[in-house]
N, C-alpha and C positions, 0 to 999 in steps of 0.2 A: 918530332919528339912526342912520345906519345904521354896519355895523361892516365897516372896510377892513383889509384884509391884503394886504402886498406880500413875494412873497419874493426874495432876492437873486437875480441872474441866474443863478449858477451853479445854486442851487436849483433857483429855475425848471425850468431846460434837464435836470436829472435827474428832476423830476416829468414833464415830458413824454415822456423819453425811455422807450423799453420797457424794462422789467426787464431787467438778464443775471443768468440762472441760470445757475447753476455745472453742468457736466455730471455727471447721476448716474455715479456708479459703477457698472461694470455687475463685479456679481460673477461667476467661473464657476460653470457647473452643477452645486449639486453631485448626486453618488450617492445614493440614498435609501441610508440605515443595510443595511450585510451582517452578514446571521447566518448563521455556521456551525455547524452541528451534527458533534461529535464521538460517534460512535454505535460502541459495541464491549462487552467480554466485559470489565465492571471485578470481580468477583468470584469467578471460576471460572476454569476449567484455561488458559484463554488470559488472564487479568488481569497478568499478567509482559509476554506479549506487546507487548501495547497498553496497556488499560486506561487509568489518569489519567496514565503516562507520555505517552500519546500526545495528551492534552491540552496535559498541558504544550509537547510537540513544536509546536501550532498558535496554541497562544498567543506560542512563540516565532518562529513565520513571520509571526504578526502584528506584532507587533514590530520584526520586521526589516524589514520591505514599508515603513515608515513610512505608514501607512494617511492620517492626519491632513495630511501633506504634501501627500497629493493630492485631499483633498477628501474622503474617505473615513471614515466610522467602521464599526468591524468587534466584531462580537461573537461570545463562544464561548461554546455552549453541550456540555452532556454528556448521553450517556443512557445506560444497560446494557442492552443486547437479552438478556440471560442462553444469549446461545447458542441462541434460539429463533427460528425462521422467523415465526411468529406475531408474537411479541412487539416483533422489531424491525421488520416492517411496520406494525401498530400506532403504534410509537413514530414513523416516517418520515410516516404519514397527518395522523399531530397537529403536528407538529412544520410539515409543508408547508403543513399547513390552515389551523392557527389559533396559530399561533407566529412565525410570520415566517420560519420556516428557509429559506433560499436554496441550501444546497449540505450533502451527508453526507459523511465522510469517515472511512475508516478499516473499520469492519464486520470484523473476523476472522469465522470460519467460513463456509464458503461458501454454506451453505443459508441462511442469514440476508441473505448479499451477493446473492444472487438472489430472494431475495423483497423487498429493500429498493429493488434495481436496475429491479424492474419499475412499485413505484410510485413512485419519480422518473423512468419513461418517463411514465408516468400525468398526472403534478403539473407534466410540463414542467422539474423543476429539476434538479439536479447531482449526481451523485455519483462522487466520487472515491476509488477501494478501495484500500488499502494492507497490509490484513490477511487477506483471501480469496486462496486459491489459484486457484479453475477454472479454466480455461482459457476456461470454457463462456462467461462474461460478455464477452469476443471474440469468440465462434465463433458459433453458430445463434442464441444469442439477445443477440447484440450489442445494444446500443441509442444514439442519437446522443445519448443523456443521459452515456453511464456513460465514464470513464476507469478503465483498471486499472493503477496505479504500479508497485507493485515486485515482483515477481515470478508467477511464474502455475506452474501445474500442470506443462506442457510444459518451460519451463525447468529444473526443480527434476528434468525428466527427465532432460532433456537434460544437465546439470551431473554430479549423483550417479549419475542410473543410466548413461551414458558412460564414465562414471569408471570404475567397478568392471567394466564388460562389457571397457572392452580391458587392465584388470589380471587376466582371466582368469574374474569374474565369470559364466559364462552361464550359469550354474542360478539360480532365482530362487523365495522362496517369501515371499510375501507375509502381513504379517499387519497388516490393513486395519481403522480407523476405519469402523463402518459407519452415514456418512453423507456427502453430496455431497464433500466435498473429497476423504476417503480414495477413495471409488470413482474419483475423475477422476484422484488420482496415480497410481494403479493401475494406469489405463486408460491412461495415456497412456507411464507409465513399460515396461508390456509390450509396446506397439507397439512402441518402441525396441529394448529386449532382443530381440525377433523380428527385427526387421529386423535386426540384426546378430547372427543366427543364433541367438541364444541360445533357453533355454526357462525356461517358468515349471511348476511341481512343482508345485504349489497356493497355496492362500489360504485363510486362514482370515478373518472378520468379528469384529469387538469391540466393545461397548456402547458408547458416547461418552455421557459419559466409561464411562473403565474403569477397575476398581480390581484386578482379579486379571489377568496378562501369564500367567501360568505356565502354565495348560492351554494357550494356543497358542501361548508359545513352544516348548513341550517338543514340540509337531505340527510346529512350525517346525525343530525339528533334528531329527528323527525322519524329515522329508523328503528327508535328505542334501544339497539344495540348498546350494551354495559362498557365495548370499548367501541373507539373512535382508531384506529390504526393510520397511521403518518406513512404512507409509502413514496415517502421523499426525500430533498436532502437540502442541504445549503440555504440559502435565501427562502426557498420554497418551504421549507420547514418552519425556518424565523416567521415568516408570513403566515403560516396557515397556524401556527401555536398564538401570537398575537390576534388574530381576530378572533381563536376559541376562544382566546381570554375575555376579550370584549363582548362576545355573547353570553359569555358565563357560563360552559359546555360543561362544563366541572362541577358547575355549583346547582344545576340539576340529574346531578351520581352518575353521569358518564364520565369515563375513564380516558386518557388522551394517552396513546402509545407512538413513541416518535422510534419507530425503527432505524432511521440513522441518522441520528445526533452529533455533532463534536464539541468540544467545550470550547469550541469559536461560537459555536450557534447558541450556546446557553450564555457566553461568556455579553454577546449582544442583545440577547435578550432579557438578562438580569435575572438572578435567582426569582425575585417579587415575581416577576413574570411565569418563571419556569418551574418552580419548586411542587416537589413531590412528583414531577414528573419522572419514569424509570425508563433507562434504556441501555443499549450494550454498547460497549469499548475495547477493545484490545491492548488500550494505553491510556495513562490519564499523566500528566506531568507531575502530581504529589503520591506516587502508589510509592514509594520505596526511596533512599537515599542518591540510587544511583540516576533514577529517573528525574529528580530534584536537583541534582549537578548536573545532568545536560541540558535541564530548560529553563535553568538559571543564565547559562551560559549561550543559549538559544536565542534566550529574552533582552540579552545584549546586545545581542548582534541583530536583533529585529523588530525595535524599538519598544521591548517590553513587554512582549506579547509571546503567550505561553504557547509550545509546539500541540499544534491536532496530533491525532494519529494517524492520519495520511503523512502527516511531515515525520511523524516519525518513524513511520515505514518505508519512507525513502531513505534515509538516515541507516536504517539496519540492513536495509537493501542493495544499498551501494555496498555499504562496509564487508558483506558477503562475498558480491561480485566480484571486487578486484581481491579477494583471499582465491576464489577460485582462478583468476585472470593469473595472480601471481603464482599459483601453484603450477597451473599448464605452459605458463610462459608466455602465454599468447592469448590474443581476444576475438582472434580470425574468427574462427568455427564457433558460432555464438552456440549450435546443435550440442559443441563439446563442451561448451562454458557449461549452461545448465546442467549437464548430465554431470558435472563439477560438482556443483554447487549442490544439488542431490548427496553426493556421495558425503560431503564435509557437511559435518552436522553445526549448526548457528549458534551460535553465541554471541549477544550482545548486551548493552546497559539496557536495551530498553524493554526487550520480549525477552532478556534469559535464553534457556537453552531450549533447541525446538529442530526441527527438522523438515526437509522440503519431501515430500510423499513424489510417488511415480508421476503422478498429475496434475503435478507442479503445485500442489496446495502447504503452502509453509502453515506448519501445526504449532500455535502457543495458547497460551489461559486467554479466555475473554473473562470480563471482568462485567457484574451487573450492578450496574448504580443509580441511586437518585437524589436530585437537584435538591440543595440543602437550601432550608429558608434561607430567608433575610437573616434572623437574627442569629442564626446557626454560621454563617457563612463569615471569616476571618479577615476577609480581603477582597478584592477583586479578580482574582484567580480561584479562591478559594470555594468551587461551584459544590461537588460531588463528595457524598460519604458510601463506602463500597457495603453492597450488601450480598453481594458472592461473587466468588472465585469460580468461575465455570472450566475445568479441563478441557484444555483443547482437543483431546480426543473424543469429549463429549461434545464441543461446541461446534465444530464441522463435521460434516457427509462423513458418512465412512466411507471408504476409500473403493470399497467392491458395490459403492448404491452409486456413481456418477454417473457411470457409461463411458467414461474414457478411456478412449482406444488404446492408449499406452500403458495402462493397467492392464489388459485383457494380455498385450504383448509383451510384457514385461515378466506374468505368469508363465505365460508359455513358454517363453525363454527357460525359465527356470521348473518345469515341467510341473506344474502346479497351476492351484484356482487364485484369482484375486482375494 
């Protein structure tokens, strides 16, 4: 007996009919996973600088980017180059090789920022400097990997040693960090002074770090020079403005120029100590309201203690990055990140609007200030009152005096001079 099965018509007609599938979803693409590597001096004379503050600065640009919103997950990593050329190329090899690192950021000292600079030319990836001074990383050994944020050698000349040549400044005796950033302030600071007639007395060199200032500041007033020029930084600068004090360098009309200052360095030193001293910034945490709500918020997260502007040029530096990272989709070809980041012009709370030039030199206002007395001074933050606004197109190289090779190719592409 065999076995009949009838099914209702409407049945029927949906067994015959083809399937409808529901259209997949098509997701967007997203990003493979961004890591950034924050690379700087966490335990020695520059650790005030940068250090873990300037972590926290990139963890809060991730934050604010909303990374997640666009498909994006971003991670921060840390490392201490201890202020050694070796050690932070090392650190950048492993990090590019066999970590995932997509981009460096930050690097104080310069000889470290040019050994790090050369192997992310090497690795193809990104580095973005906010703690090196040279200039050099613009100039002859530019690369299409490297951005340099906030301040450079030339500016920091242009700003303080300006300053004091047309207050009467033009004797000049320098007592010089003897290693890549001191020499390039140096260098670049006495072109200046030359060109507006002045002269330099001499120069003395000093260990990095250095712990005795005295034998050459007492070469330094013994020279008669009108200024005294700081080509140092960090600890080294604390050190050698405290023992002027204590010889009283000031109090027989020499001038004491600290070409690169941060208001970590005055902030330890105390206005008493520091005041009337003039020097250049890119940043100060009380310039404007927007600056003031992110080192409010800074000083929370970092036990009270107001952002340098090294920290804060990691902070604008990241926040750039992944705009470029999210625009291209990807962080692979760090060659095509930067050539990004060039194209998209910056905006942020801290530097405003600015733009990154062919030879990677990111252009905003420097700012020239000096250290308000004791009784001038409101707080314990409250170091500097501004006494100009310097145009960033006045404050760094022009773009056709570096010698960067990507200028030169950049013209010619476009059948023109730099």
């Amino acid at each position: 007996m065999g076995l009949g099965l009838s099914l209702a018509p409407d049945v029927a007609a949906l067994a015959q009919a083809p399937a409808k599938v529901a259209p997949a979803k098509i997701e967007p693409a997203k990003v493979a996973p961004v890591k950034i590597g924050v690379l700087n001096d966490r335990s020695g004379v520059y650790a005030d600088i940068s250090g873990e503050g300037s972590v926290v600065a990139a963890r809060m640009a991730v934050e604010d980017f909303r990374p997640r919103a666009r498909d994006l997950v971003v991670e921060v990593v840390a490392g201490d180059h201890q202020n050694k050329p070796t050690v932070g190329a090392a650190l950048a090899r492993a990090w590019y090789d066999r970590e995932g690192v997509d981009a460096i950021f930050d690097v104080p000292t310069s000889s470290v920022a040019l050994a790090v600079h050369e192997v992310t030319r090497e690795r193809n990836k990104v580095f973005v400097d906010s703690g090196a001074g040279t200039a050099d990383l613009t100039g002859p050994q530019c690369s299409p990997n490297t951005v340099h944020w906030t301040f450079d050698t030339v500016a920091l000349a242009n700003g303080t040693g300006g300053a004091m040549v047309k207050r009467g400044g033009d004797t000049w005796f320098f007592v010089t960090a003897d290693y890549a950033f001191g020499e390039a302030v140096q260098r670049d600071t006495t072109a200046l002074i030359l060109r507006h007639g002045g002269q330099v007395l001499g120069s003395i060199k000093t260990p990095f770090p250095a712990s005795d200032f005295a034998p050459a500041l007492r070469q330094a007033q013994a020279s008669g020079a009108k200024v005294i020029g700081l080509a140092n930084a960090g600890g080294d600068t604390i050190g050698a403005v405290r023992e002027a004090a204590r010889l009283r360098l000031t109090e027989g009309g020499q001038a004491l120029a600290g070409l690169l200052i941060f208001s970590s360095d005055i902030h330890s030193l105390t206005p008493r100590v520091a005041q009337g001293l003039v020097l250049t910034e890119p940043f100060y945490w009380d310039l404007n309201d927007a600056t003031r709500t992110f080192s409010d918020r800074f000083a929370r997260l970092f036990g009270g203690r107001k952002p340098t502007a090294a920290q804060a040029g990691v902070y604008a530096g990241v926040l750039h990055y992944l705009k470029a990272v999210a625009d291209l989709r990807s962080a692979q070809d760090g060659g095509r990140v930067v050539a990004r980041m060039k194209e998209l012009p910056t905006d942020d709370p801290l530097f405003g609007k600015g733009v990154i030039r062919a030879d990677g030199r990111k252009i905003h206002d420097m700012y020239l200030f000096e250290v308000k007395k004791p009784a001038e001074s409101r707080g314990e933050w409250d170091l500097y009152k501004t006494l100009a606004t310097i145009p960033g197109s006045e404050a760094f190289r022009p773009l056709d005096q570096g010698g960067c090779p990507l200028v030169v190719k950049a013209a010619q592409a476009e059948g023109g001079r730099p």
